[in-house]
Structures are given as C-alpha cells and as structure tokens.
PDB file of N, CA, C and O in Angstrom:
ATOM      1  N   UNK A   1     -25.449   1.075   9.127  1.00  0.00           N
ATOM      2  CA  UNK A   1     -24.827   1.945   8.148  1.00  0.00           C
ATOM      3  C   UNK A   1     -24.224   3.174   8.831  1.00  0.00           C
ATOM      4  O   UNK A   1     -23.194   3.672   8.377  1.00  0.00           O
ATOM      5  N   UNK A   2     -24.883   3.717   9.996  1.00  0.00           N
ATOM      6  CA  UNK A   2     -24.437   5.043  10.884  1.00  0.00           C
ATOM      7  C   UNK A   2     -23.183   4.486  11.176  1.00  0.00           C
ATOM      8  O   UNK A   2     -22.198   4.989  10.635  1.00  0.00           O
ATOM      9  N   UNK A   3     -23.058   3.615  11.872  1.00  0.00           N
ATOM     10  CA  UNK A   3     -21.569   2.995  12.726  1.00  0.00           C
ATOM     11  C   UNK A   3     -20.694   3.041  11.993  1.00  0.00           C
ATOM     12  O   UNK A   3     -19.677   3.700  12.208  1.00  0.00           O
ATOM     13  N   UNK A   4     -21.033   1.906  10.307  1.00  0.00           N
ATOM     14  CA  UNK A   4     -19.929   1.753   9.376  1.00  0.00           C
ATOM     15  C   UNK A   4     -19.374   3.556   8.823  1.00  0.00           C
ATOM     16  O   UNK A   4     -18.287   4.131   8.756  1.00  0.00           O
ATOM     17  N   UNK A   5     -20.458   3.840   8.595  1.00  0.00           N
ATOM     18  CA  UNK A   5     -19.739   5.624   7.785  1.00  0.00           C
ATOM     19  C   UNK A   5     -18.596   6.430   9.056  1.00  0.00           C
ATOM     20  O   UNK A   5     -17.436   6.796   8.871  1.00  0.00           O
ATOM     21  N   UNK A   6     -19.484   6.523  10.419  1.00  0.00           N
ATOM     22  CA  UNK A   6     -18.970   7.164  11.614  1.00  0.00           C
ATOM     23  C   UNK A   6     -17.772   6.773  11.867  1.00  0.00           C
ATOM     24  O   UNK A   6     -16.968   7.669  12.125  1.00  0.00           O
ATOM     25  N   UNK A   7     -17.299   5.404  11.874  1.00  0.00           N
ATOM     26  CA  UNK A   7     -16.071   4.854  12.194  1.00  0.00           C
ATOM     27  C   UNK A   7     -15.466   5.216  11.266  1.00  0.00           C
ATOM     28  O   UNK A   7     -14.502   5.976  11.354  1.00  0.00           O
ATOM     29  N   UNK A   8     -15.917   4.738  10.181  1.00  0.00           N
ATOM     30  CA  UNK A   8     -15.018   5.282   8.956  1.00  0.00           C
ATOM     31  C   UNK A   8     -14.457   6.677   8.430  1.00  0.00           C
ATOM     32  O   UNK A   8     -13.378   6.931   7.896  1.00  0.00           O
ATOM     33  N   UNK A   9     -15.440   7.429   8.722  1.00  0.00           N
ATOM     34  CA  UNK A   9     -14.897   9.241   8.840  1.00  0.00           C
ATOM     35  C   UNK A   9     -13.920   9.638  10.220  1.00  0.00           C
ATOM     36  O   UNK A   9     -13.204  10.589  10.534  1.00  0.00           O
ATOM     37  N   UNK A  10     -14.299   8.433  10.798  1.00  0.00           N
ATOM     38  CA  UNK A  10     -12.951   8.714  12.161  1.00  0.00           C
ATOM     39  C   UNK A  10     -11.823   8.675  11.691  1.00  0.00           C
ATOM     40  O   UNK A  10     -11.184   9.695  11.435  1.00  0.00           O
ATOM     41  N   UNK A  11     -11.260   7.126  11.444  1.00  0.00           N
ATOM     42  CA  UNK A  11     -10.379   6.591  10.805  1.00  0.00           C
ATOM     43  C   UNK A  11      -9.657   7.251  10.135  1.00  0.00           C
ATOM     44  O   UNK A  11      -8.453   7.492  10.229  1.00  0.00           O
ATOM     45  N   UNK A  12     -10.749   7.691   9.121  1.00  0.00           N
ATOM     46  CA  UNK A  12     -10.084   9.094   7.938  1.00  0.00           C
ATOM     47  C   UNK A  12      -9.405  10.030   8.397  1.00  0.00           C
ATOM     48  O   UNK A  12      -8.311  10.486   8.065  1.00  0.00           O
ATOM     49  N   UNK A  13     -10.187  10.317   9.259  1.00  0.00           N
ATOM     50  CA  UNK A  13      -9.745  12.052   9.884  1.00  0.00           C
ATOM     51  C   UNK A  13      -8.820  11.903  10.925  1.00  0.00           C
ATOM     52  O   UNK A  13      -8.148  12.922  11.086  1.00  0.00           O
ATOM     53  N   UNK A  14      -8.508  10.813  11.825  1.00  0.00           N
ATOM     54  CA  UNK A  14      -7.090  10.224  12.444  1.00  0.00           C
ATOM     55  C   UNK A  14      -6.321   9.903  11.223  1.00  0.00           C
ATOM     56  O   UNK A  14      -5.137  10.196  11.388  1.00  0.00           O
ATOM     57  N   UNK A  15      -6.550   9.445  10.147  1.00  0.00           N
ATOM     58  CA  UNK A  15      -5.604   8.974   9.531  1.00  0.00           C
ATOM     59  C   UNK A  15      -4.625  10.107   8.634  1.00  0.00           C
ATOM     60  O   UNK A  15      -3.566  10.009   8.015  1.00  0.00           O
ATOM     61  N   UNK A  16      -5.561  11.187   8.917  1.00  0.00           N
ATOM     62  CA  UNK A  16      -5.408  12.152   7.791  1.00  0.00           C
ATOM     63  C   UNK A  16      -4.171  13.409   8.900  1.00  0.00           C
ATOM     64  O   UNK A  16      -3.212  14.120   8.598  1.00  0.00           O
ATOM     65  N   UNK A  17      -4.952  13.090  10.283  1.00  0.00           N
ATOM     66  CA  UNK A  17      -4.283  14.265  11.601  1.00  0.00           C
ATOM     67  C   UNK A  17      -3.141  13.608  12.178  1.00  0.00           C
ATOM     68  O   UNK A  17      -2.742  13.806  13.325  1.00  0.00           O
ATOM     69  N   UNK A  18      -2.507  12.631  11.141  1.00  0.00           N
ATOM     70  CA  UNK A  18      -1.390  11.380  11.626  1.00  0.00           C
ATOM     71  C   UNK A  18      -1.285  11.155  13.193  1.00  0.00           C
ATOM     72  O   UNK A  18      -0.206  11.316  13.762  1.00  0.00           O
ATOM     73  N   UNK A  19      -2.543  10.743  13.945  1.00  0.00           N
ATOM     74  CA  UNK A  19      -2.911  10.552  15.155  1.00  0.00           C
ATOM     75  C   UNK A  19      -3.453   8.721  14.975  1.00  0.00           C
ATOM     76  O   UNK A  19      -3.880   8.313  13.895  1.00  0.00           O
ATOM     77  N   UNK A  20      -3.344   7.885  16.102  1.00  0.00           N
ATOM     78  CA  UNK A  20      -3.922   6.563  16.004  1.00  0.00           C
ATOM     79  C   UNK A  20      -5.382   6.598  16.108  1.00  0.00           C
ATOM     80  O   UNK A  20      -6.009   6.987  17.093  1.00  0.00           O
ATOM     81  N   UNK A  21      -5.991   6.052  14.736  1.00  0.00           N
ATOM     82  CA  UNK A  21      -7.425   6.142  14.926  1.00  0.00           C
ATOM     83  C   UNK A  21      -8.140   6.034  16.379  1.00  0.00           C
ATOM     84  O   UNK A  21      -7.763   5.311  17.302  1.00  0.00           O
ATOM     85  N   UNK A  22      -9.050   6.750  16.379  1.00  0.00           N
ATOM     86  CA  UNK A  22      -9.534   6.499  17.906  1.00  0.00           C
ATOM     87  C   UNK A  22     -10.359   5.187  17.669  1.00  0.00           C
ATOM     88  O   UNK A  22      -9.817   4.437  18.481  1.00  0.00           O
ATOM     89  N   UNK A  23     -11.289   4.485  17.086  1.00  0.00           N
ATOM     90  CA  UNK A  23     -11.765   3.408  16.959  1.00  0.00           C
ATOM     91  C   UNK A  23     -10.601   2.181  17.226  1.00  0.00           C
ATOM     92  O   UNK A  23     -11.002   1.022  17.332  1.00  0.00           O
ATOM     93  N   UNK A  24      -9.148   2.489  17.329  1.00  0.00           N
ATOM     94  CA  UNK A  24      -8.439   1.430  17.536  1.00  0.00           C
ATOM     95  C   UNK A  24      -7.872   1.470  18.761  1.00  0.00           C
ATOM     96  O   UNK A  24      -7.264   0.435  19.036  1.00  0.00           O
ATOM     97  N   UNK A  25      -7.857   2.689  19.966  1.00  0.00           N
ATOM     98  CA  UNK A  25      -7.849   2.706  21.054  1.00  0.00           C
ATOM     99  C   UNK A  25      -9.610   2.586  22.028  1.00  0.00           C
ATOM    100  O   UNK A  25     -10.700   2.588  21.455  1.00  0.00           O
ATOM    101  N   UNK A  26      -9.426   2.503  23.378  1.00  0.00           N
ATOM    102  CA  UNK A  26      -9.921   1.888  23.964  1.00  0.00           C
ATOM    103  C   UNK A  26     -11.707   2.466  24.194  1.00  0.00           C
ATOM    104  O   UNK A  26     -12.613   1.781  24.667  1.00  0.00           O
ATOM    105  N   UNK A  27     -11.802   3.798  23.733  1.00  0.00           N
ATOM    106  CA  UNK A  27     -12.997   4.719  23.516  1.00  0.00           C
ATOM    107  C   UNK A  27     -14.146   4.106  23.253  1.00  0.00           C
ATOM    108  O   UNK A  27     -14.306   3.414  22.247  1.00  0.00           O
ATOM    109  N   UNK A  28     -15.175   4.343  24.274  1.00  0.00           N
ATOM    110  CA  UNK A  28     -16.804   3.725  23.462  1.00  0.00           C
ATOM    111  C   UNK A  28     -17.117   4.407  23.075  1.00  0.00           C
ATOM    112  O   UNK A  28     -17.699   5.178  23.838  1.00  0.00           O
ATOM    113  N   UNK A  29     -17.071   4.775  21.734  1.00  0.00           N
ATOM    114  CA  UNK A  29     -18.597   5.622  20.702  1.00  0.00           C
ATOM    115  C   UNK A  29     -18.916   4.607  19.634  1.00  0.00           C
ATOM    116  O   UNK A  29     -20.033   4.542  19.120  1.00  0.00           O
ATOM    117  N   UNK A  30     -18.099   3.964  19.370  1.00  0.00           N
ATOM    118  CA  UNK A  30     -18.317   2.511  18.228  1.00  0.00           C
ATOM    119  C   UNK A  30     -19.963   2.015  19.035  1.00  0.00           C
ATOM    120  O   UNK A  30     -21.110   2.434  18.876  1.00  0.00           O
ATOM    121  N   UNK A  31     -19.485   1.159  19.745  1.00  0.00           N
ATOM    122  CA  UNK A  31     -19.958   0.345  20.761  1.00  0.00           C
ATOM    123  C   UNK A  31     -21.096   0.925  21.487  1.00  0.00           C
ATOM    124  O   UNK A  31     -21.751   0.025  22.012  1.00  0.00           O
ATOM    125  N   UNK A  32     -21.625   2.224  21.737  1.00  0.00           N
ATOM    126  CA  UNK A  32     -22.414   2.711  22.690  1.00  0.00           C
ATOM    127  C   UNK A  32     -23.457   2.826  20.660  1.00  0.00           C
ATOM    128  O   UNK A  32     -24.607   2.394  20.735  1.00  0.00           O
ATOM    129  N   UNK A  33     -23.125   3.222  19.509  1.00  0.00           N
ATOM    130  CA  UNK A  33     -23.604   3.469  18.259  1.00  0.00           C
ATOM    131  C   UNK A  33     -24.117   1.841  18.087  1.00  0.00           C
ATOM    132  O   UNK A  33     -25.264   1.560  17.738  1.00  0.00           O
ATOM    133  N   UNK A  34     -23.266   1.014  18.334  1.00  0.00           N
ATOM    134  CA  UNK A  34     -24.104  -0.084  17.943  1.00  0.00           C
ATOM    135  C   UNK A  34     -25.384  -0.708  18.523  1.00  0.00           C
ATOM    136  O   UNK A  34     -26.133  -1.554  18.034  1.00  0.00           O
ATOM    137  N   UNK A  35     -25.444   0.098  19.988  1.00  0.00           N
ATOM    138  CA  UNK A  35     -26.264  -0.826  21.371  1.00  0.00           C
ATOM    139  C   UNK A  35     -27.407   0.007  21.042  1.00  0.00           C
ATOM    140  O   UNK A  35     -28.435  -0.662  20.934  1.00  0.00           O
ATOM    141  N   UNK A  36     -27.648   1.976  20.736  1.00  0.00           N
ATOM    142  CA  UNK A  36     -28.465   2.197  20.417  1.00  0.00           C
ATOM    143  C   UNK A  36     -29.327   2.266  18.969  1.00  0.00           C
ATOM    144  O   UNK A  36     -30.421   2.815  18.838  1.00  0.00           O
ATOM    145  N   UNK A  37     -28.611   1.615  17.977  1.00  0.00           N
ATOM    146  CA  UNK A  37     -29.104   1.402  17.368  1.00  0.00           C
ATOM    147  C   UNK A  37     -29.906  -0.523  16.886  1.00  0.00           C
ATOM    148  O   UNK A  37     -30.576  -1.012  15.976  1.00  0.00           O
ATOM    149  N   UNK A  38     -29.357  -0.907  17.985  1.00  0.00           N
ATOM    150  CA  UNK A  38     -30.092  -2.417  18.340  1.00  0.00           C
ATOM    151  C   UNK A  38     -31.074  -1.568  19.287  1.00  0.00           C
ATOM    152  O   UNK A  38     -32.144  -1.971  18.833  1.00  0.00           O
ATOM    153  N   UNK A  39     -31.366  -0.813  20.131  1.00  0.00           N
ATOM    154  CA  UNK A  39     -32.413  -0.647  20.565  1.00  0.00           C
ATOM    155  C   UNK A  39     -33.289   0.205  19.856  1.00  0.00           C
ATOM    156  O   UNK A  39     -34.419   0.209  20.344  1.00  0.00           O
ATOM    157  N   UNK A  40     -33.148   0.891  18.919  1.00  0.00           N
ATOM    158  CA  UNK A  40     -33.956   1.434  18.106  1.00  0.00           C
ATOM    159  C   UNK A  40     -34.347   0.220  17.365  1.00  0.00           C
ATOM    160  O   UNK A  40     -35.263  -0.496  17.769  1.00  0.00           O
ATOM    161  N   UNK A  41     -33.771   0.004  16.444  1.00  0.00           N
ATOM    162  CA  UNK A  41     -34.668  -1.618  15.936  1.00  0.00           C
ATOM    163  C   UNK A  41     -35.980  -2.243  16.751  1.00  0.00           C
ATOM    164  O   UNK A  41     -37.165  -2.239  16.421  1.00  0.00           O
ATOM    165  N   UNK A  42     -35.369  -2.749  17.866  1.00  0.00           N
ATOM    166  CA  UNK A  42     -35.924  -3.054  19.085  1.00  0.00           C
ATOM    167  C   UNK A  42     -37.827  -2.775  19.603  1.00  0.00           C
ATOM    168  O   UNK A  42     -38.856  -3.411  19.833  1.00  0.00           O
ATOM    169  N   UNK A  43     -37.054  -0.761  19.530  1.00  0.00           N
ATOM    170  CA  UNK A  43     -37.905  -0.231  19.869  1.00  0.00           C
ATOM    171  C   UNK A  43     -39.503  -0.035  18.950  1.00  0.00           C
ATOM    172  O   UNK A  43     -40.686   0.177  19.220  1.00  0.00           O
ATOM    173  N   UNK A  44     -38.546  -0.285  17.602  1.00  0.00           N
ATOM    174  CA  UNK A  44     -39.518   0.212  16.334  1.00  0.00           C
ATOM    175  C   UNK A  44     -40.057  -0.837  15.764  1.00  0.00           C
ATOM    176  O   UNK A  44     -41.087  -0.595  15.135  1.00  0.00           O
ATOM    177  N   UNK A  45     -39.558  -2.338  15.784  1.00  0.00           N
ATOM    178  CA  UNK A  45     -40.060  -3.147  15.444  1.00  0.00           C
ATOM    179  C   UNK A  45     -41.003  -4.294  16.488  1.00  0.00           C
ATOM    180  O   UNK A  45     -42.125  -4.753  16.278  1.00  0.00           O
ATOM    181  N   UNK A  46     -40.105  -4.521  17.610  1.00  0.00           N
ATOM    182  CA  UNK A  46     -40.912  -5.280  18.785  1.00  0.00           C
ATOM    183  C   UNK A  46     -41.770  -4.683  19.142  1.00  0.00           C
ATOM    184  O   UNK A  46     -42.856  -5.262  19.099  1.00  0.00           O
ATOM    185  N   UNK A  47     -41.755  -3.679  19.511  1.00  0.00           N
ATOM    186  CA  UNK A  47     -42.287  -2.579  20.685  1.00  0.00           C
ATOM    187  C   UNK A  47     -43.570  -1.826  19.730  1.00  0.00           C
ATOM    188  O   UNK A  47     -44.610  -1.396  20.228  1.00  0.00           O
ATOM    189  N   UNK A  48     -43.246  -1.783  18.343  1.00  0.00           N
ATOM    190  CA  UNK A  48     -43.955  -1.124  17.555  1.00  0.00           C
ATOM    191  C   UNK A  48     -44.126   0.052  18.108  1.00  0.00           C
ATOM    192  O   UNK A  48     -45.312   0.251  18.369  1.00  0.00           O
ATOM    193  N   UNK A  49     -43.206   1.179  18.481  1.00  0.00           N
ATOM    194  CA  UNK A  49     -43.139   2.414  18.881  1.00  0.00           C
ATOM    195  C   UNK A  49     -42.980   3.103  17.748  1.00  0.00           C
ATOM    196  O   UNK A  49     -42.100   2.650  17.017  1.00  0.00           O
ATOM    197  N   UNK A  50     -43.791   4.465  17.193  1.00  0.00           N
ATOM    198  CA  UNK A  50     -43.666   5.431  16.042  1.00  0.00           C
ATOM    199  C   UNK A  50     -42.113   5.678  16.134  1.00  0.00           C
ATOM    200  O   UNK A  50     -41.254   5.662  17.016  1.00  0.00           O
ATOM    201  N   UNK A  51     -42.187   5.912  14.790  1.00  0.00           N
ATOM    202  CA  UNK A  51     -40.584   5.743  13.940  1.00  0.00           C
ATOM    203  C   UNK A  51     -39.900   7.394  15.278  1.00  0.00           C
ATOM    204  O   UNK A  51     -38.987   7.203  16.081  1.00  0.00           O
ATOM    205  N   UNK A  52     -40.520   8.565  15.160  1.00  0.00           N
ATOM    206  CA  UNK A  52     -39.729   9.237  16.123  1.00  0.00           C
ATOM    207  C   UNK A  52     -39.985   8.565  17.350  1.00  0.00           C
ATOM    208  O   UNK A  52     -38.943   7.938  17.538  1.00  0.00           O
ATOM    209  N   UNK A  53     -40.433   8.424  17.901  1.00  0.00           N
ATOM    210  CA  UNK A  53     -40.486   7.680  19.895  1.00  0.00           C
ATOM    211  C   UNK A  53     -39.235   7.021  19.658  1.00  0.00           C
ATOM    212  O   UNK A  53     -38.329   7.702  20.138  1.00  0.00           O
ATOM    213  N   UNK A  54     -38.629   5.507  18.871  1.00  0.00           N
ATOM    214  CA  UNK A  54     -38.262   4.921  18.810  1.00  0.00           C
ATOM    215  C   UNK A  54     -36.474   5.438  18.484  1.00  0.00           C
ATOM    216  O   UNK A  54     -35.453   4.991  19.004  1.00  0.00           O
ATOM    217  N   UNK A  55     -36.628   6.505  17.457  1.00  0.00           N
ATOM    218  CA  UNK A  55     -34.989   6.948  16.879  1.00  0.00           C
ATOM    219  C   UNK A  55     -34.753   7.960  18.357  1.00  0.00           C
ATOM    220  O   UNK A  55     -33.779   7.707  19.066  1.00  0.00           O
ATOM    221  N   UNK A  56     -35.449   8.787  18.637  1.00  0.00           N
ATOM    222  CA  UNK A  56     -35.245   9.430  20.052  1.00  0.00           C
ATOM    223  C   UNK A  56     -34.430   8.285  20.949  1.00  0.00           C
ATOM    224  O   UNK A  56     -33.212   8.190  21.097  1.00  0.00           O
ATOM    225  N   UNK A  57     -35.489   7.444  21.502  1.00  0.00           N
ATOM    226  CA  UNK A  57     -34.932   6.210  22.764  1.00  0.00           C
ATOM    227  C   UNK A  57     -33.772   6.385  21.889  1.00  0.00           C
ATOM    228  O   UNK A  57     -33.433   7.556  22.062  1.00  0.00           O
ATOM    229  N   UNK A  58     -32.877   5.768  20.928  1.00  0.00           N
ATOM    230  CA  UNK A  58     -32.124   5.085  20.458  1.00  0.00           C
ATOM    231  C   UNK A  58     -31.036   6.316  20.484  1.00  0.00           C
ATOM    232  O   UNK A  58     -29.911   6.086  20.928  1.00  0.00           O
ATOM    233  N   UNK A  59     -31.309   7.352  20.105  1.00  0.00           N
ATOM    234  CA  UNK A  59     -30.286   8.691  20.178  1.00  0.00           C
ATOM    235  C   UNK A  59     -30.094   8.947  21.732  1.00  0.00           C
ATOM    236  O   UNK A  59     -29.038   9.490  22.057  1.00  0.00           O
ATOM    237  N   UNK A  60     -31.000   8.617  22.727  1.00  0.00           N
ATOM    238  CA  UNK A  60     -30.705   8.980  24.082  1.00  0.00           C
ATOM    239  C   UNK A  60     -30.114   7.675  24.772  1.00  0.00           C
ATOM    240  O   UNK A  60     -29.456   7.882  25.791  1.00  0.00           O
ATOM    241  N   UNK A  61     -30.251   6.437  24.378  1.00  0.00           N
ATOM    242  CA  UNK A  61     -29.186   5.734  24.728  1.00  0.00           C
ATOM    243  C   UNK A  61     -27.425   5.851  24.644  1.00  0.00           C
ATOM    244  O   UNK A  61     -26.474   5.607  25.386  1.00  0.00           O
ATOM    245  N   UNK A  62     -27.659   6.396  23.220  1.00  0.00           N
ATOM    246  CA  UNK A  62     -25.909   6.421  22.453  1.00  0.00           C
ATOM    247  C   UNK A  62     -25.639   7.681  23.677  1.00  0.00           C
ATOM    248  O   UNK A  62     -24.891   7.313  24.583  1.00  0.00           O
ATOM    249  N   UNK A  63     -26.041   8.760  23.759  1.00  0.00           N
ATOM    250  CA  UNK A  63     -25.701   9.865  24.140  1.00  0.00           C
ATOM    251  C   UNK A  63     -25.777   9.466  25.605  1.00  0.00           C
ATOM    252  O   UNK A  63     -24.913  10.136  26.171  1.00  0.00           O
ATOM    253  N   UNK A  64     -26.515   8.552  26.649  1.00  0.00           N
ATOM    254  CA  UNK A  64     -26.098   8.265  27.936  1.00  0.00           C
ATOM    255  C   UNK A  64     -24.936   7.576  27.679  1.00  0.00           C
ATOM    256  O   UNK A  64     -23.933   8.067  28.198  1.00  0.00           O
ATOM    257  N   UNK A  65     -24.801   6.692  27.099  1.00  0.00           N
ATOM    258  CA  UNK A  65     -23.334   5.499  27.103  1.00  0.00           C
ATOM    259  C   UNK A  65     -22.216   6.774  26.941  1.00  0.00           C
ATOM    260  O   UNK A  65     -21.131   6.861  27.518  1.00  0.00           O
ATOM    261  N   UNK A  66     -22.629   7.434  26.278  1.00  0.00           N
ATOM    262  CA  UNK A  66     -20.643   8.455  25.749  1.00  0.00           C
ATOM    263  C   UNK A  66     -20.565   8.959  26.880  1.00  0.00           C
ATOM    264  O   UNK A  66     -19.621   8.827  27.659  1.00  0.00           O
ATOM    265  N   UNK A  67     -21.957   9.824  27.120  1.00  0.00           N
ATOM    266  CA  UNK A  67     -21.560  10.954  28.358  1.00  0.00           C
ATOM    267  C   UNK A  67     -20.558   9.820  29.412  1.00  0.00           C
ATOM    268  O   UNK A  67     -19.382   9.869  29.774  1.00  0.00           O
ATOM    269  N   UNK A  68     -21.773   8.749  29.686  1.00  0.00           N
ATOM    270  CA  UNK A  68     -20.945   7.685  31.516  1.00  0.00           C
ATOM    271  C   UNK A  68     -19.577   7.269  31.187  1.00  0.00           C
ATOM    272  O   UNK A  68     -18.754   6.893  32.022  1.00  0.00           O
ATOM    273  N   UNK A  69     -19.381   7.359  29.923  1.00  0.00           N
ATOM    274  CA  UNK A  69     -17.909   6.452  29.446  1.00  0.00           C
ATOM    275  C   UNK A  69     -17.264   7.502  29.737  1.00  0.00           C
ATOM    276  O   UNK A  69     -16.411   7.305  30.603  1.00  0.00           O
ATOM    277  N   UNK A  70     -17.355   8.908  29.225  1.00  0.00           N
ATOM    278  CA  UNK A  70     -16.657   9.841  29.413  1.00  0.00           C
ATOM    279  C   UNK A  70     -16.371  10.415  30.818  1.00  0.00           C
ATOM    280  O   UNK A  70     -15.260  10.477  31.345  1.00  0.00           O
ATOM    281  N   UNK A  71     -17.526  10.818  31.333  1.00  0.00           N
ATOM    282  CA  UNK A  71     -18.038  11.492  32.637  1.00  0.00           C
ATOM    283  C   UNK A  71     -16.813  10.036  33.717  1.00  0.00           C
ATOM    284  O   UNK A  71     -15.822  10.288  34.401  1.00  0.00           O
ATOM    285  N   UNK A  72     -17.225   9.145  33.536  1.00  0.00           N
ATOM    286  CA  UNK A  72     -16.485   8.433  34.240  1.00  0.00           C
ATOM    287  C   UNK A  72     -15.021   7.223  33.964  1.00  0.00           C
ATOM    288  O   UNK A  72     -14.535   6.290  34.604  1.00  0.00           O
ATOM    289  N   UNK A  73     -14.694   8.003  32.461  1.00  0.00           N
ATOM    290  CA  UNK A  73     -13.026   7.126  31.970  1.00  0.00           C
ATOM    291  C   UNK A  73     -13.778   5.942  31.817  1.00  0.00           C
ATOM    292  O   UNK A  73     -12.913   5.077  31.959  1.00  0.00           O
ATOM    293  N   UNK A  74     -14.899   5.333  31.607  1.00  0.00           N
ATOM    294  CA  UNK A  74     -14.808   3.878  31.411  1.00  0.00           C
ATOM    295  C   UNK A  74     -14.294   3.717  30.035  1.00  0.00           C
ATOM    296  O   UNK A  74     -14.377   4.607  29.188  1.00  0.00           O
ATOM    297  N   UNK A  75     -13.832   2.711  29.863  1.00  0.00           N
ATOM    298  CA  UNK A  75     -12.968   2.295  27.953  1.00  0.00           C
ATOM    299  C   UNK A  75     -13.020   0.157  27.924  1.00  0.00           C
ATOM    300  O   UNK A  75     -12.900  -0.781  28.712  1.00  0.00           O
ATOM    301  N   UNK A  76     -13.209   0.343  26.836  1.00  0.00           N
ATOM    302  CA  UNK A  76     -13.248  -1.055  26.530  1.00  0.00           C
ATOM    303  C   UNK A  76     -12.041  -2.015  26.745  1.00  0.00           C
ATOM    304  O   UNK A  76     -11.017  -1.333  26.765  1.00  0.00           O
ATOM    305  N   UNK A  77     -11.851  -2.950  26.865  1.00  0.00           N
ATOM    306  CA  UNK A  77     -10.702  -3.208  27.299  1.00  0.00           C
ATOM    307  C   UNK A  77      -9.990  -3.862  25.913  1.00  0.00           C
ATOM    308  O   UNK A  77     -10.648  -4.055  24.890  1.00  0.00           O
ATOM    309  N   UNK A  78      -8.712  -4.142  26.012  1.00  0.00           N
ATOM    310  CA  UNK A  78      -7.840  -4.093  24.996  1.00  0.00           C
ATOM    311  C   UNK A  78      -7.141  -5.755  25.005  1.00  0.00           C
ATOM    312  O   UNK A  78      -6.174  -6.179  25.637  1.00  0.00           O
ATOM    313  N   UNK A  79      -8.136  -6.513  23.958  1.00  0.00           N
ATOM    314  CA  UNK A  79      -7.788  -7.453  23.814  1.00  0.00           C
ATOM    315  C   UNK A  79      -6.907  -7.940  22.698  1.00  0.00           C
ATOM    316  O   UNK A  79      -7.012  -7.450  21.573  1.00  0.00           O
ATOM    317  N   UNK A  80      -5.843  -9.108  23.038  1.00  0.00           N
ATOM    318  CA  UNK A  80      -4.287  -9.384  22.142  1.00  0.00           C
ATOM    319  C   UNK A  80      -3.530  -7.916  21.440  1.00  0.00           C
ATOM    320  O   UNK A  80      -3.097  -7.783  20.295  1.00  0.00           O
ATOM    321  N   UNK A  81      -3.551  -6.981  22.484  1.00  0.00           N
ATOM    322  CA  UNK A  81      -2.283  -6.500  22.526  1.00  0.00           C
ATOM    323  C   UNK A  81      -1.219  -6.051  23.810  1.00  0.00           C
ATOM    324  O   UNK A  81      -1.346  -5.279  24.760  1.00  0.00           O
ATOM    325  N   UNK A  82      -0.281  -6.801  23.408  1.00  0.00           N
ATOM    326  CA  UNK A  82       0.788  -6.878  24.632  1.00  0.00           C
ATOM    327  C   UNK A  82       1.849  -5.624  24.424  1.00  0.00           C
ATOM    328  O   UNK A  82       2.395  -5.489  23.329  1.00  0.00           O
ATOM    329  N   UNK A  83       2.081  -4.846  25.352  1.00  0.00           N
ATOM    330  CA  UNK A  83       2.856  -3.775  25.751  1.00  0.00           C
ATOM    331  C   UNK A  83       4.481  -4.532  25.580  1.00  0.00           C
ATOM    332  O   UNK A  83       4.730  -5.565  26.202  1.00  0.00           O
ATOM    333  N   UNK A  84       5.502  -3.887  24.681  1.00  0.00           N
ATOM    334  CA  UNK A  84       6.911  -4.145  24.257  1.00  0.00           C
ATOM    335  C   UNK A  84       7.803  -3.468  25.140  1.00  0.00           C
ATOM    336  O   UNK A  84       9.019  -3.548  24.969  1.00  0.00           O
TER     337      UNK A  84
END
C-alpha cells in the first residue's frame, strides 16, 4: 500500500509540475520501497522479529538502496523504449 500511494503522489506531483513522472524514468525509489518492504514481511513474519526490529530493518534497507543508487547514479534500466 506504501509503494502504491508513494508512486502515486509522485506521478501527481510530476504530473501536476508538467515534468515526466519520475517513476517512468530510470530512478530506484519504486523498487528499493518494494525490496524493503518484502523484507519487513520477511523479517516480521519468518524471522518472527517484534513489529519495531522488523519495520526499522525494512526502513534501513529502502534508505541504503536510495542513498547507493544515488551516491553512485545506479538506475534501472529502460526496457522497450527505443530513442527516435
């Protein structure tokens, strides 16, 4: 539900700053939101780690993935679209 609203208030707010949504260029915050929140699951249900231990791990995953994506330009790569 975090991912679906987050993307979606992006969208909005590119759509609204007549800029190309950032969820449709090459940026991980989608993607780094989905991995820590499969590891919070993960953490809280396999692992049976208390509900904070578990949303922590899961907030310090998302927040390593942005920083390295950022800190180091990594971006997802851009599949079926060809440059005109």
């Amino acid at each position: 539900m975090g991912v679906i609203t987050g993307v979606g208030g992006g969208i909005i707010r590119d759509v609204l700053a007549q800029d190309i949504p950032m969820v449709f260029k090459t940026d991980i915050y989608a993607t780094a939101c989905v991995i820590g929140g499969t590891i919070h699951v993960i953490t809280y249900n396999a692992l049976k780690l208390p509900l904070e231990y578990s949303t922590f791990i899961g907030i310090l995953v998302i927040l390593v993935i942005r920083l390295l994506a950022i800190y180091r330009n990594l971006t997802l790569p851009i599949v079926g679209l060809k440059n005109h």
